[in-house]
Structure formats: structure tokens, C-alpha cells
C-alpha positions as CSV (number, residue, x, y, z in Angstrom):
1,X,-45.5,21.8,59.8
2,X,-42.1,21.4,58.1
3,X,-42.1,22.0,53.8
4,X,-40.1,20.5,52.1
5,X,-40.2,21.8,48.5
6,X,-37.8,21.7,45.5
7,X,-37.4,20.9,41.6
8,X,-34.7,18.1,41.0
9,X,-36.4,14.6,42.4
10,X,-34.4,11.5,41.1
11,X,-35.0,7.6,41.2
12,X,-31.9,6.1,42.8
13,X,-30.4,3.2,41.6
14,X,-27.7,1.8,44.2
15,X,-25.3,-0.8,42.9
16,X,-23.3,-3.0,45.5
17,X,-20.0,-4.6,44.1
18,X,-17.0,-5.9,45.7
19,X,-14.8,-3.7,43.3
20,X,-15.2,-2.3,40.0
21,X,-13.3,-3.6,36.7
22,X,-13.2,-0.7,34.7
23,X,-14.0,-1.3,31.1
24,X,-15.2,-4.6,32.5
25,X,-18.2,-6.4,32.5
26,X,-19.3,-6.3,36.5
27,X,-21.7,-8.0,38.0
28,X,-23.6,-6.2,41.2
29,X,-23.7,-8.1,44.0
30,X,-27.1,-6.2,45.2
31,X,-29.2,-3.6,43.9
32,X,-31.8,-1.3,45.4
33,X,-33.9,1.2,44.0
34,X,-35.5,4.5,46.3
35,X,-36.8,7.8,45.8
36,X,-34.7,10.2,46.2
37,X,-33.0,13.9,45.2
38,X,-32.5,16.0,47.9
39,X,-35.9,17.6,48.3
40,X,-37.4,13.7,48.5
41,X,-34.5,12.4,50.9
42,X,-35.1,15.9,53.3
43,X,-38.8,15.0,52.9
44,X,-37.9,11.3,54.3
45,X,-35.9,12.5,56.8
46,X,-38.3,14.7,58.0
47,X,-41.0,12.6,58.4
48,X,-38.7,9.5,60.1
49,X,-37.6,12.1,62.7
50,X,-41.2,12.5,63.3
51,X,-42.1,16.1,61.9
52,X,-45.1,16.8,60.7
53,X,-44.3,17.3,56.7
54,X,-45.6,18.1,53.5
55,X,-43.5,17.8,50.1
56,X,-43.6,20.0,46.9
57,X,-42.2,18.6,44.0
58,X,-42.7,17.8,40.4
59,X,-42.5,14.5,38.9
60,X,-43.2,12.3,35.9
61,X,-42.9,9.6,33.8
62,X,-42.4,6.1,35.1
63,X,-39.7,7.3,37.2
64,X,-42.0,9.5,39.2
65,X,-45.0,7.1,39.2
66,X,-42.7,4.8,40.8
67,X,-41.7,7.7,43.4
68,X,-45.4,8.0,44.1
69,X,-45.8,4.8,45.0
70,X,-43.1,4.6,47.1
71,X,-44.0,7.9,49.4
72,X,-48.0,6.4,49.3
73,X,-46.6,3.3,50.7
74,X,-44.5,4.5,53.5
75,X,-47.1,7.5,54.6
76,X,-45.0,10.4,53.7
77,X,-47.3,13.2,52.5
78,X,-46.7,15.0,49.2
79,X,-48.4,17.3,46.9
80,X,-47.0,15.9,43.4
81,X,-47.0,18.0,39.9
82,X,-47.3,16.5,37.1
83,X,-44.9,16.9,34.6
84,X,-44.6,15.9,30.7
85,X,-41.0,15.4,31.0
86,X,-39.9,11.8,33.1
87,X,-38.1,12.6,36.1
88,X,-34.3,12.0,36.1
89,X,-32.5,8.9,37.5
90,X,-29.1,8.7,39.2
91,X,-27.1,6.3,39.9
92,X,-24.7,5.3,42.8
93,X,-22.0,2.8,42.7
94,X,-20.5,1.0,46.0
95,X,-17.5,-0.7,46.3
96,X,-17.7,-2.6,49.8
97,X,-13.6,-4.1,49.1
98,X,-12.3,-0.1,48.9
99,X,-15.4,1.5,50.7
100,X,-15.4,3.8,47.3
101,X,-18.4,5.7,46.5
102,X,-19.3,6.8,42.6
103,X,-22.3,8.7,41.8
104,X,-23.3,9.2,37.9
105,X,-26.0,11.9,38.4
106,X,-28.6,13.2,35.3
107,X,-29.4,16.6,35.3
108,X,-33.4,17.5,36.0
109,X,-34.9,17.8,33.1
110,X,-36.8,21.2,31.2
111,X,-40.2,21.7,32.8
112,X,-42.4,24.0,30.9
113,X,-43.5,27.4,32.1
114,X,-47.0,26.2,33.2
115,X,-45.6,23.4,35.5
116,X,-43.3,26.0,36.6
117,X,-46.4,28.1,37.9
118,X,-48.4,25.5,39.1
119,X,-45.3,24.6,41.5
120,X,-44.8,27.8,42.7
121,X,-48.9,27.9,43.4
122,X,-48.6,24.8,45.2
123,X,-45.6,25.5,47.1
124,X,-47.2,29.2,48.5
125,X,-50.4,27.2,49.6
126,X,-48.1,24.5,51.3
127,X,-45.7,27.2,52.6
128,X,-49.1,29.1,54.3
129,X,-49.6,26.7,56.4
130,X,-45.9,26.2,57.6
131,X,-43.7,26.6,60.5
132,X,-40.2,26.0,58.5
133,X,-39.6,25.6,54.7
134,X,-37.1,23.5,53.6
135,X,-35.8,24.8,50.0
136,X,-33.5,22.6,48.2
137,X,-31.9,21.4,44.9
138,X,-30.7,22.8,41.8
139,X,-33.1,24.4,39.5
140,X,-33.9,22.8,36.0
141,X,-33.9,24.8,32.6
142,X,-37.6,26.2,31.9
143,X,-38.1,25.6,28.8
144,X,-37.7,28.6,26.7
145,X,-36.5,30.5,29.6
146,X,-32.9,29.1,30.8
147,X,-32.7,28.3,34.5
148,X,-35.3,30.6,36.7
149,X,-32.7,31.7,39.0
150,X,-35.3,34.3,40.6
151,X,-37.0,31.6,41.9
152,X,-36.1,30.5,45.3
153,X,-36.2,34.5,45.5
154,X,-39.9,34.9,44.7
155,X,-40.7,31.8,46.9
156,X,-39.4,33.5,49.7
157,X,-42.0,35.9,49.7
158,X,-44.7,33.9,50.8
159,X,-42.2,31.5,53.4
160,X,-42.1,31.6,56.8
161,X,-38.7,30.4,58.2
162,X,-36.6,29.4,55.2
163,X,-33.4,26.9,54.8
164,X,-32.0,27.3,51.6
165,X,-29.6,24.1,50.8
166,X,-28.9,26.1,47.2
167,X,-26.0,27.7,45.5
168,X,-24.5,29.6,42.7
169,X,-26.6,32.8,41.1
170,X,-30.1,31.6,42.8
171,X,-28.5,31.9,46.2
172,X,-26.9,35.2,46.1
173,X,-30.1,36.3,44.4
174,X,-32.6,35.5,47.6
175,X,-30.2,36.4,50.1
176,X,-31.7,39.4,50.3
177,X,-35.0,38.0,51.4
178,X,-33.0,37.1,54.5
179,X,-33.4,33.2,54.7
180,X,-33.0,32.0,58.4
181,X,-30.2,29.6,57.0
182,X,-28.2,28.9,54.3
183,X,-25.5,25.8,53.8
184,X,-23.6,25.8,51.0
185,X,-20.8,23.1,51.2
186,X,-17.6,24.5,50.6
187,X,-16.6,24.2,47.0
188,X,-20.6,25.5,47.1
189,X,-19.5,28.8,48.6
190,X,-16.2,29.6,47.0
191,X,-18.7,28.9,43.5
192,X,-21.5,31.2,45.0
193,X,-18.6,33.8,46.2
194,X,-16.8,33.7,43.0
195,X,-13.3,32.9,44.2
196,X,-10.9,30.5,46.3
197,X,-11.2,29.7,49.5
198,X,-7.4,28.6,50.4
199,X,-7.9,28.3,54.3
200,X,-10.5,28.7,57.4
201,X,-10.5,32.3,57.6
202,X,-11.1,32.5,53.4
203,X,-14.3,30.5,54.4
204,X,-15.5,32.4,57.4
205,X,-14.6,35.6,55.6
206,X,-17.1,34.4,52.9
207,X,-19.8,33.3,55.4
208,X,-19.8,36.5,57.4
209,X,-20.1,37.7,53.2
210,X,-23.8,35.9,52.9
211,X,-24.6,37.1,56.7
212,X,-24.2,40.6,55.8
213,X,-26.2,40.1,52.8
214,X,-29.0,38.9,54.6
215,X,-28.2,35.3,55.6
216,X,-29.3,34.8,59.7
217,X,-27.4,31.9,59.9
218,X,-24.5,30.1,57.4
219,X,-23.5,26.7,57.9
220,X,-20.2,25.0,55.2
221,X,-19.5,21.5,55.2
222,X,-16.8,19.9,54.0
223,X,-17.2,16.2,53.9
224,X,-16.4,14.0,56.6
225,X,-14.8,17.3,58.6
226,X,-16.1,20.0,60.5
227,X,-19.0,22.0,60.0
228,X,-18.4,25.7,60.0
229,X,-21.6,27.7,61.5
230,X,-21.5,31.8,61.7
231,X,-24.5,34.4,61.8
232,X,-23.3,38.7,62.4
233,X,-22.3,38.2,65.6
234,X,-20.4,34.9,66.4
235,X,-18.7,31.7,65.0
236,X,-18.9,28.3,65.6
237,X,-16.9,25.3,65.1
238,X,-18.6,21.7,65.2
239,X,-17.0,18.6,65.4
240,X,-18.1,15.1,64.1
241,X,-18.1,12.0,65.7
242,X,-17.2,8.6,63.6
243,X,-18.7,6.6,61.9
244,X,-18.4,3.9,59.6
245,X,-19.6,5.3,56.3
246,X,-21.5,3.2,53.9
247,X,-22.8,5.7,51.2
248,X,-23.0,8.8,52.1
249,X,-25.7,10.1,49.5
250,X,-28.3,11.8,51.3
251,X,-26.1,13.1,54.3
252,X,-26.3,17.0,53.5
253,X,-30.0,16.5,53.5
254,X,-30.5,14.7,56.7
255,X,-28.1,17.4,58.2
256,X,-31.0,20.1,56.9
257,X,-34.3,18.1,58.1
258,X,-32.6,17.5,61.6
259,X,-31.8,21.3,61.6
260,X,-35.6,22.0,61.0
261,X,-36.9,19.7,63.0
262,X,-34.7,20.1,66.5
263,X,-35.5,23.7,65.8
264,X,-39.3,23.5,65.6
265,X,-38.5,21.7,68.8
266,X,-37.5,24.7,70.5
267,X,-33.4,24.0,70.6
268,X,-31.0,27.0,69.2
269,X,-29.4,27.1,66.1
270,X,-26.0,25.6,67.5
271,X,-27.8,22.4,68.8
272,X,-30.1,22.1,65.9
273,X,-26.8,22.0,63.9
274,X,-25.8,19.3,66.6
275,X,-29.1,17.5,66.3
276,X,-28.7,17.7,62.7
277,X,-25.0,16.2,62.3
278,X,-26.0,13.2,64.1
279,X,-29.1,12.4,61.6
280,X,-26.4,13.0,58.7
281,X,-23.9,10.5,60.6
282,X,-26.5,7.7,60.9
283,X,-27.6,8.3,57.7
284,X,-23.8,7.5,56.4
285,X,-24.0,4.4,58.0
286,X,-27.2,3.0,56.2
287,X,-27.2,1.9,52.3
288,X,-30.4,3.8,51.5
289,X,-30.7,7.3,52.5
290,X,-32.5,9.4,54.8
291,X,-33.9,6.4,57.1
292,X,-33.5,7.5,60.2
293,X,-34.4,6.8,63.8
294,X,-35.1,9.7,65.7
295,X,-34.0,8.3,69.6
296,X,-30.5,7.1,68.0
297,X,-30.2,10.7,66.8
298,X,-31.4,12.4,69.9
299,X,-28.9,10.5,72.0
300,X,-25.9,10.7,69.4
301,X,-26.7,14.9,68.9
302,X,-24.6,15.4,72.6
303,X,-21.3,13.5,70.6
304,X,-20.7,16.4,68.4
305,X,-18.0,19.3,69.7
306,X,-18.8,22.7,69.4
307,X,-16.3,25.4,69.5
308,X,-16.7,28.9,69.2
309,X,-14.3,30.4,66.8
């Protein structure tokens, strides 16, 4: 079984114009609304690429009832905590004319210290009976506490094989728990590093930075170009294929699922990353995120270059 467990759900709003007026009144031409945060959209994932999957996650208020319907519905197992604050809602904004994407995002919202442990309780029963555990999204403000930047840290403790999609101070703080992967993005890393990366080597020189502090694997993305993937010993380049992109919400969390799941399939860590580029380029290509269909993905995986660095 693959966990997938985290703190900052969201209701998605997707608006579809043919441009934006700004200061205007505009009228959508369609509008959908999903689940989705990146612990929901790596729990989708997960369970259209066929895993077997169980989600952590707080929720509440109308927003989360309505996410609770949603994952009844479609069959995609989650162990819900309630919480007294209503979960956040984001919103995307597509422009089909300019192929511009616009994201207005709310932060998650304080949860109190008691939903805080009854998470955490949750999670370590899930994460007992797992093979992978998927850790993602950033951390809301406990109330009376600030952000619990331990967390992901302590969590570790009871995980088997850990991806950590995080960043920042609760990154660098588990690192040392030795997490079987870690992907920041690149303006991710040179946060979590505390300086610039100007150029390639400034990125790898920073990867090889989280390896050494416990890190097996790193993997940066940086948009629509390549993926950077390093452990101790070696370096990897991988190269996309094209796509049209759609809305690419969701991509960096299909990217993780397809890592876990090609991996609890038996492939290595560069063609997991393979495996998992391919879900994240079919998921640009789709208005909703994380719907994926595993065959498309298995055939597309053997499209993306790999060169070692």
C-alpha cells in the first residue's frame, strides 16, 4: 500500500475563458469544481495508476464535505479528520486564446493542537501498514504554535519508504531521517538552501547538499524543462517529451504518485522518475488534475531521455 498523507487539501475552482479583461467584468466560458491540494491530487493519481492507496488528510467545513463526497463517489480510500476550521479553496484561471494559466491560491488554515495529534495518530496507523509514504504540502499554522516545522520530521519515524514533496525549514529539518526522496522544484531548493542557484552546477551542487544530509535520492524540476535526479554517487539528466499543456496544476504531484507506484513495481529510481514524468505530461494535457490512465503512461514512460551527468 502507497500513503498518501498531508495537511493543505483545497476545493478547486477551474475557470475557462477565452481571455481575461482585467478590471473587467468576465464571463467563464466553463467551470469545474474537484478536490484537490497536492496530497488529494497524489492520492488520485495513485489510485488511477492502480496502486493500492490510503489518504491522510484533514478537512472541514463545506468545502471538505464536498471533498468527501467526491473521493466516496469515485472509490478512492481516505481516512478524513475532522476539522473546526473549513478547508481552503483555490482557484485556477485558463485562458484557452493565450494558453495562460493563473492560480489565486488560500493559505490552509490554523488547525488546533488536538487535530494536529489525531493526524499524526492516524497517519502512523496508516503508515504501519505501508509499503511507500507519500508526504506532501505545506504545513498550516497550529494554532497557538506557529507552523509545526518538526513535523514531517517526527512522521518519519514511524514511515517506511518516504517521498517528501516539501520545502523550506521542515525539509532541511527531516533530512536527517534519511527520506528515500526528496523533490523540491528549483526556486524550492535555492529557498530550502538559502541562496541562488545561477546555473546547473549551482543546482546539483545543492542536491548533492540534501544527499549528504541524508537525502537517498533528489529530484528539481523546473517547469516544462528537465528534471534534475542525483543521489551520493551519480547524476542524472531527464528529458521531457511534448505535450500540449492545458493546466498544468497537479503535474508535480502526478510526477510523485508515478514515482511511488513504478517503484512498488519493482523499476529503479531512474525509471520510476521516467514512469513518473509521463503521468505528469498526461496530466498537463487534461483540464482536471491527476486523471490518469495508467497504459497511456506505461507506454509514454520509454519517451523520456535520460542522461547521466
Amino acid at each position: 500500500m502507497i500513503v498518501a498523507a498531508g495537511l493543505s487539501p483545497a476545493w478547486q475552482q477551474i475557470f475557462v475563458f477565452d481571455a481575461v479583461a482585467v478590471g473587467e467584468v468576465n464571463r467563464a466560458r466553463e467551470v469545474h469544481w474537484c478536490a484537490s491540494g497536492k496530497v488529494l491530487n497524489v492520492a488520485r493519481a495513485l489510485n488511477s495508476l492502480g496502486a493500492d492507496v490510503d489518504t491522510v488528510c484533514p478537512i472541514g467545513g463545506p468545502a471538505g464535505d464536498a471533498i468527501r463526497v467526491e473521493f466516496s463517489r469515485e472509490e478512492i480510500p481516505a481516512q478524513w479528520i475532522t476539522t473546526a476550521s473549513t478547508t481552503r479553496i483555490c482557484t485556477t484561471v485558463i485562458e484557452q486564446t493565450s494558453g495562460r494559466v493563473t492560480e489565486f491560491v488560500e493559505n490552509a488554515r490554523p488547525i488546533t493542537t488536538d487535530e494536529l495529534s489525531r493526524f499524526e495518530s492516524c497517519y502512523a496507523e496508516a503508515a504501519s501498514q505501508a509499503e511507500t509514504v507519500i508526504l506532501t504540502g505545506s504545513l498550516p499554522e497550529v494554532e497557538g504554535q506557529g507552523k509545526p516545522v518538526e513535523l514531517y520530521r517526527r512522521l518519519l519515524d514511524s514511515s517506511p519508504k518516504a517521498i517528501l514533496d516539501v520545502r523550506g525549514p521542515e525539509l532541511v529539518a527531516a533530512l536527517d531521517r534519511r527520506p528515500l526522496l526528496v523533490k523540491p522544484n528549483r526556486e524550492e531548493l535555492a529557498s530550502t538552501c538559502g541562496r541562488t542557484l545561477s546555473d546547473e552546477s549551482d543546482v546539483v551542487r545543492a542536491m548533492k547538499q540534501l544527499n549528504e544530509s541524508g537525502a537517498e535520492w533528489v529530484l528539481v524540476t523546473s517547469g516544462r524543462g528537465d528534471v534534475l535526479l542525483t543521489s551520493l554517487a551519480a547524476s542524472w539528466r531527464l528529458v521531457p517529451f511534448e505535450v500540449e499543456v492545458v493546466n498544468p496544476i497537479g503535474c508535480g504531484d502526478c510526477l510523485a504518485a508515478g514515482i511511488a507506484v513504478a517503484l512498488s513495481e519493482g523499476a529503479d529510481m531512474v525509471d520510476a522518475v521516467r514512469f513518473g514524468m509521463a503521468a505528469a505530461a498526461q496530466n498537463a494535457t487534461d483540464l482536471l488534475p491527476a486523471r490518469l490512465d495508467q497504459l497511456s503512461v506505461s507506454e509514454e514512460a520509454g519517451l523520456v531521455r535520460v542522461k547521466s551527468l
